[in-house]
C-alpha positions in Angstrom: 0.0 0.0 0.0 3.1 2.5 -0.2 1.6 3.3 -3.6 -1.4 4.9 -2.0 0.0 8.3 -0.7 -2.6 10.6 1.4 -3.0 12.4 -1.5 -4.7 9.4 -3.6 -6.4 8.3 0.0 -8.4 11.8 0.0 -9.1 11.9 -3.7 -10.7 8.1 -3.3 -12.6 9.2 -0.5 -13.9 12.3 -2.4 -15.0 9.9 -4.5 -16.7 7.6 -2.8 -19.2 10.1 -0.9 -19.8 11.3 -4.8 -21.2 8.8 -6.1 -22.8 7.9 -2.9 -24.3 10.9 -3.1 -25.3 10.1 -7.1 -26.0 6.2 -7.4 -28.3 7.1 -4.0 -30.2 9.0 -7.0 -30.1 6.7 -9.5 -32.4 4.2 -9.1 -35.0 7.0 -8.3 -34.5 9.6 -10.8 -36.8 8.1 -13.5 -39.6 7.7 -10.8 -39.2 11.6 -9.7 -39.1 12.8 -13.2 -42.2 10.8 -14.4 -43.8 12.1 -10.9 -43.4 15.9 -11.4 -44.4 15.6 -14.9 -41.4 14.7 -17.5 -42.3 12.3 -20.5 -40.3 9.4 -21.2 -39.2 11.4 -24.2 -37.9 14.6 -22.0 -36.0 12.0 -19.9 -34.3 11.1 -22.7 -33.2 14.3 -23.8 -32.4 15.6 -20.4 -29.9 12.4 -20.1 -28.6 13.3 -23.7 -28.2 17.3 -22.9 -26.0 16.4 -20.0 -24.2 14.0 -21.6 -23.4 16.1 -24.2 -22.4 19.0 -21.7 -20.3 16.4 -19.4 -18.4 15.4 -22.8 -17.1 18.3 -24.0 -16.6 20.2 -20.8 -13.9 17.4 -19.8 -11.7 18.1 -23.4 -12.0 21.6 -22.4 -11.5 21.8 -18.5 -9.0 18.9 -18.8 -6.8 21.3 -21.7 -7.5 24.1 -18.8 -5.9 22.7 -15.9 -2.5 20.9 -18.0 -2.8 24.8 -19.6 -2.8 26.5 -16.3 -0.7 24.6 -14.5 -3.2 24.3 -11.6 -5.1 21.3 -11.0 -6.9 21.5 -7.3 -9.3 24.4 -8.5 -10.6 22.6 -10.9 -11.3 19.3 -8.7 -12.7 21.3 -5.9 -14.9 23.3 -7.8 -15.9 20.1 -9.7 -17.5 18.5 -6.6 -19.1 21.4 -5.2 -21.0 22.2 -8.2 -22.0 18.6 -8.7 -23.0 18.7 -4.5 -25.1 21.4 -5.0 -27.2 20.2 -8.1 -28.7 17.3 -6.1 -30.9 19.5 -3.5 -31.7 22.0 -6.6 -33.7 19.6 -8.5 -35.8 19.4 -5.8 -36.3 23.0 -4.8 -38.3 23.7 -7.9 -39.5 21.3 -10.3 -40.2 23.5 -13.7 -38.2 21.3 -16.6 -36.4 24.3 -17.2 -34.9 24.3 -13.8 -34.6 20.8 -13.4 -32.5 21.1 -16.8 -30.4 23.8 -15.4 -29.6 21.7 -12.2 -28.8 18.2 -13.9 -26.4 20.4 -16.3 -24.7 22.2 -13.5 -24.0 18.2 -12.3 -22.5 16.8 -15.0 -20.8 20.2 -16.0 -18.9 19.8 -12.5 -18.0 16.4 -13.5 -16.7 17.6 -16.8 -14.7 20.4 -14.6 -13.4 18.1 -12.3 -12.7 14.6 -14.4 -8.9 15.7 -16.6 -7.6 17.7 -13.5 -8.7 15.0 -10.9 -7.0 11.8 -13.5 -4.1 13.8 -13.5 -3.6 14.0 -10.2 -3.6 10.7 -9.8 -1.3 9.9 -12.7 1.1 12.4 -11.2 0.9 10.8 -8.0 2.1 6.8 -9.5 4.9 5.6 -10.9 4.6 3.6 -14.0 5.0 0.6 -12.6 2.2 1.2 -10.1 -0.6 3.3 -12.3 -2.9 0.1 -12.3 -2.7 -0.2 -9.0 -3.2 3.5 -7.9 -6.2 4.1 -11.0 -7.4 0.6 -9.5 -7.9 1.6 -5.6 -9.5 5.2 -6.9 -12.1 3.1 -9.1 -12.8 0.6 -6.1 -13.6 3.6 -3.5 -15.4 5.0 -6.1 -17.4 2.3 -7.2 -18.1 1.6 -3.2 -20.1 5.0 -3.3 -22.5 2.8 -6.1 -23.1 0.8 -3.5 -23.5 2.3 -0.2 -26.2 4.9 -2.4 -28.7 2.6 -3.4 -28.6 0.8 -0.6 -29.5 3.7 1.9 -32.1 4.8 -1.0 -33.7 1.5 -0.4 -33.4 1.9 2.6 -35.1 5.0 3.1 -38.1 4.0 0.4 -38.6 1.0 2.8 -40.1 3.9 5.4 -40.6 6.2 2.8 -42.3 4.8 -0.2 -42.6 7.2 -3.1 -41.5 10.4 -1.1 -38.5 11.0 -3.5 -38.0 14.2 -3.1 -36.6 14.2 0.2 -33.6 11.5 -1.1 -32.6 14.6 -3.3 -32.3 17.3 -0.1 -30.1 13.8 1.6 -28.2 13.3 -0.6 -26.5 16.8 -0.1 -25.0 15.4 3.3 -22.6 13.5 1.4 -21.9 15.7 -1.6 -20.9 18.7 0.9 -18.8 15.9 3.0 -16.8 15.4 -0.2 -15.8 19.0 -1.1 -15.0 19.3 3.0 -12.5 16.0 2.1 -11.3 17.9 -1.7 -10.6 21.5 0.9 -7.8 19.5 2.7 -5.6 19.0 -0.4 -3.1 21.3 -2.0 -1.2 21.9 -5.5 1.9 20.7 -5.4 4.7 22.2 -7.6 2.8 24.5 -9.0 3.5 25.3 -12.7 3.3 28.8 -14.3 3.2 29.5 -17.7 5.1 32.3 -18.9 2.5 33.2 -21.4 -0.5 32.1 -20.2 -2.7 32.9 -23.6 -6.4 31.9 -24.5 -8.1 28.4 -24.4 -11.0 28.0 -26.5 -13.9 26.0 -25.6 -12.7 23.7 -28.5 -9.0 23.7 -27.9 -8.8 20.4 -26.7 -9.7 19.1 -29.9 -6.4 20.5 -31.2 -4.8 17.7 -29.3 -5.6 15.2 -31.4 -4.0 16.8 -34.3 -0.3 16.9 -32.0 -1.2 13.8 -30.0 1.6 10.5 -30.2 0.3 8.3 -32.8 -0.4 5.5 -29.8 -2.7 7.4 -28.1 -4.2 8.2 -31.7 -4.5 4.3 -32.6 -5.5 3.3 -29.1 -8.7 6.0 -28.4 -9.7 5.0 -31.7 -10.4 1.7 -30.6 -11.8 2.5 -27.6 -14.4 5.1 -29.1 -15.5 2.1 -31.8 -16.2 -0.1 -28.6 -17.7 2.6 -27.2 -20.1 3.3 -29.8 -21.5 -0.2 -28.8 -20.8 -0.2 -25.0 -24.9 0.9 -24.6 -26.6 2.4 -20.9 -26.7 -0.3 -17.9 -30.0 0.7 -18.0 -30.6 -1.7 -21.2 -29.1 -4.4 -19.1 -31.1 -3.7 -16.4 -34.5 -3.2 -18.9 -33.2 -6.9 -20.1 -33.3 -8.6 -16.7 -36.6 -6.8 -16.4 -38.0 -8.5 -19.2 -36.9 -12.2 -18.1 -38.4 -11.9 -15.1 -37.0 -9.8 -12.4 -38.9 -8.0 -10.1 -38.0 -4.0 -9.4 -36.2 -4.7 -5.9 -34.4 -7.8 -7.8 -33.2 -5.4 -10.5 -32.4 -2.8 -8.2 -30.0 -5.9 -6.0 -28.5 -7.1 -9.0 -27.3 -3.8 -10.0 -26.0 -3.4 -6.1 -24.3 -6.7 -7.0 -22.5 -5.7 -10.4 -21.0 -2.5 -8.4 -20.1 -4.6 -5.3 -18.0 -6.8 -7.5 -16.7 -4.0 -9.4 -15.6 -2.1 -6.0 -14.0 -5.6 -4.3 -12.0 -6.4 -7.8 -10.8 -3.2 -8.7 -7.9 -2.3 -6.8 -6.7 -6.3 -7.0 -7.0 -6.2 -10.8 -5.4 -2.8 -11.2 -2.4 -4.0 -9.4 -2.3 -7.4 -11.3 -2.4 -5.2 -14.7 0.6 -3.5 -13.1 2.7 -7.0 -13.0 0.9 -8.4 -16.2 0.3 -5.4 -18.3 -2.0 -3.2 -19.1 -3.1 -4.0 -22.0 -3.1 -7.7 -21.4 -5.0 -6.8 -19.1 -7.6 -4.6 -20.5 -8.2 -6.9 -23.7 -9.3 -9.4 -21.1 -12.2 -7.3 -19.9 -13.2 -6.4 -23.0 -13.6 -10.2 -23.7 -15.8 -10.9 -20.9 -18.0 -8.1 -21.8 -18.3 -9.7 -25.0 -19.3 -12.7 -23.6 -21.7 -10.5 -21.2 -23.7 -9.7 -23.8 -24.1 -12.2 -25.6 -25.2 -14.5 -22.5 -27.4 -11.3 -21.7 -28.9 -11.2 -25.5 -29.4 -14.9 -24.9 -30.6 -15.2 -21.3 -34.4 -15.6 -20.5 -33.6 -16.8 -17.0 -33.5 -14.4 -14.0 -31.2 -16.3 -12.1 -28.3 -16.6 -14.6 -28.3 -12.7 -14.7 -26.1 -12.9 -11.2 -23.7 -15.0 -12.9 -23.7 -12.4 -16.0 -23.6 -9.3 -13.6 -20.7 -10.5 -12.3 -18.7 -11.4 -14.9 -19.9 -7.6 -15.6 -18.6 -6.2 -12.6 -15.1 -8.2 -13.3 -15.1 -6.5 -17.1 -15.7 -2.9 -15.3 -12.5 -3.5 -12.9 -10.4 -4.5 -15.4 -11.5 -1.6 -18.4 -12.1 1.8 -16.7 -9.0 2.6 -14.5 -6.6 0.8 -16.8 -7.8 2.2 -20.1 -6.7 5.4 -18.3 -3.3 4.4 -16.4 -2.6 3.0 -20.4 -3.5 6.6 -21.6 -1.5 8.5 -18.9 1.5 6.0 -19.6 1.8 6.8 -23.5 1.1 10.7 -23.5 3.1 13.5 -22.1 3.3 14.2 -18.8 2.6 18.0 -19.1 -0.9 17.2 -21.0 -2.2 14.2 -18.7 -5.4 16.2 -18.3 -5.8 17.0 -21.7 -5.1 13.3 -23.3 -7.7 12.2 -20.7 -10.0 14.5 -20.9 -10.5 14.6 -24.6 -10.2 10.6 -24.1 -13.2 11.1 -21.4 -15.1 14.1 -23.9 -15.1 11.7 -27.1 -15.8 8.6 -24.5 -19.3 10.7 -23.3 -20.2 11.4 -27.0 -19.9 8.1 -28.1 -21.6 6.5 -25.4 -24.4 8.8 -25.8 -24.9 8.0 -29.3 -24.4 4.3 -28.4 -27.5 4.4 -26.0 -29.3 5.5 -29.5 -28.1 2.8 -31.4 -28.5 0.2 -29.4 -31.9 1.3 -28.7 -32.8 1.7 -32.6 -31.3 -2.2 -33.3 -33.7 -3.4 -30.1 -36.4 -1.6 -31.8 -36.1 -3.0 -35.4 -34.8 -6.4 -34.7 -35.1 -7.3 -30.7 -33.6 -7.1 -27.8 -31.0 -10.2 -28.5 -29.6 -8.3 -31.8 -28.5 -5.5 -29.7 -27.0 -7.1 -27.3 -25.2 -9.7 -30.0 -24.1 -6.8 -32.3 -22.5 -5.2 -29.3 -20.6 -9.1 -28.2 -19.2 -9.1 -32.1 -18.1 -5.6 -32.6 -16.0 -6.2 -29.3 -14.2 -9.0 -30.5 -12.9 -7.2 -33.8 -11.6 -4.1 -31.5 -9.6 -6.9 -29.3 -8.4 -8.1 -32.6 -7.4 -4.5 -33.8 -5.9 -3.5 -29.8 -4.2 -6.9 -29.5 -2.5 -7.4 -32.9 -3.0 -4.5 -35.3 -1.5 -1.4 -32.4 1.3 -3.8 -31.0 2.3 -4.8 -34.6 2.4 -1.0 -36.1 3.4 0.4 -32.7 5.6 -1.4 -30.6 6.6 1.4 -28.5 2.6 1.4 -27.7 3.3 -2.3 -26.4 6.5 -1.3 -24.3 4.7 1.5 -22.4 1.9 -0.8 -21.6 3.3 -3.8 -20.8 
């Protein structure tokens, strides 16, 4: 555990009352918005608007902070803004306002994402960037958790009174910016001429970027194009027979497993490789969903979920220890964050498609287009990048 240094300790914590704070809202949030009024159609554009704002806003804040020199500004400010938003969405409940509120969310998450991965990039060696990336997504992924539990919790005593989760969930948002105070910049570093960055500047990087971190986003946008919502995982086990509260404990499960596995598989990746590593989990989510576009049995949805949770672990904070290890150190927040702002786009797009294939040709067709496409981008990651770029390999492996 030398590897953890206070800093990272702090940072993970932050993290964890976060997304307390947010998965404690998750379950509920289609309930409250069909409650006060919003149409299955306005949900869906509210969750594509702040997509779309979360996206770019982590190319641009990300480009910020490396520009800047400065980093804690940016995560502090990141987590109060996204603290904040929960308790406004239930103060007034106008769609206007409740779209002004779920932006200011997932623009602080945009603020905060570059600056924050940088930080923890800064703080590893590369030797231990699995590892460190690894323990930050298991205390993170505890906070999806410990939220839906106490929201079920609390609907136990208080069915349907979903407002009040929303005014809750502040305790722990505020308890995280309280935890993101105690840290500091370290070597702080000036620019002599600190110029002008557009809102679009970060897509400039691409254009100067190393030609691995070129060839390796690529592949991950294409498999993220495919990489659908949970919630059509969660609509699937639905349909074969699940109640509410079982699909609501399945989901508790998946994050469970994700939180235990994390920080073991990130360290593993660091004695293994990364990339080893991450083509792995990319081949059990291939074989996720095809058991899922195959599965009619509520049971066998545990067994899917967790090879689910297992994919997450060994995907999310190694894709970005691989990115941090192959770019410059001085735009760390950049390469991420434009990583992170194409990542939102695509996905967004990907909940579309997905739900246009289930539309015209079912459910299992969706779910089986996703399980082939990720086998071609292992292919492409695990021959056609090392064979073209073997420097790519060395950095990874």
């Amino acid at each position: 555990m030398k590897a953890i240094t206070r800093t990272i300790w702090i940072l993970s914590l932050v993290s964890l009352l976060t997304d307390t704070a947010s998965e404690m809202l998750y379950p509920v949030m289609p309930l409250y918005l069909k409650s006060i009024g919003f149409s299955i159609v306005l949900i869906g554009v509210l969750e594509g608007v702040a997509e779309a704002v979360a996206g770019l806003s982590k190319g641009y804040f990300g480009k910020l902070s490396d520009h800047s020199g400065r980093r804690m500004p940016f995560v502090q400010w990141g987590y109060f803004l996204s603290a904040i938003s929960k308790p406004m969405m239930a103060i007034f409940i106008t769609p206007v306002w409740i779209f002004f509120a779920r932006t200011i969310d997932r623009l602080g998450k945009g603020l905060r994402t570059g600056a924050r991965d940088a930080i923890l990039s800064d703080e590893a060696t590369s030797a231990t960037k699995g590892k460190v990336f690894g323990f930050h997504r298991s205390m993170d992924t505890l906070g999806a958790v410990i939220g839906p539990l106490l929201a079920l919790i609390y609907l136990q005593f208080h069915p349907e009174q979903y407002k009040n989760l929303f005014i809750i969930a502040l305790v722990p948002g505020l308890l995280a910016v309280g935890c993101a105070l105690l840290l500091k910049d370290k070597n702080r570093r000036l620019k002599e001429a600190p110029g002008r960055v557009s809102f679009f500047s970060f897509f400039h990087y691409w254009k100067y970027s190393p030609a691995p971190y070129k060839k390796l986003v690529a592949g991950l946008l294409v498999f993220t194009l495919f990489n659908s919502s949970d919630v059509f995982l969660l609509l699937k086990a639905r349909q074969s027979g699940m109640t509410d509260a079982g699909v609501i404990k399945v989901y508790i499960f998946y994050n469970l497993v994700y939180a235990l596995s994390a920080f073991p598989i990130g360290s593993l990746a660091d004695k293994l490789g990364l990339k080893r590593t991450f083509l792995f989990g990319l081949f059990l989510f291939s074989v996720v969903y095809a058991g899922v576009g195959f599965s009619s049995r509520p049971y066998l949805f545990y067994a899917l979920f967790f090879l689910y949770g297992i994919y997450a672990a060994a995907t999310e904070g190694v894709s970005k220890a691989w990115i941090s290890n192959i770019t410059d150190k001085k735009d760390t927040a950049t390469a991420i964050g434009t990583y992170s702002g194409f990542q939102s786009i695509c996905a967004m797009l990907a909940s579309s498609l997905t739900g246009w294939i289930w539309f015209q040709f079912g459910a299992g067709a969706a779910f089986l287009a996703a399980s082939v496409v990720t086998i071609f981008v292992i292919i492409y990651i695990g021959l056609y990048i090392s064979k073209t770029n073997p420097e790519l390999q060395q950095e990874s492996a």
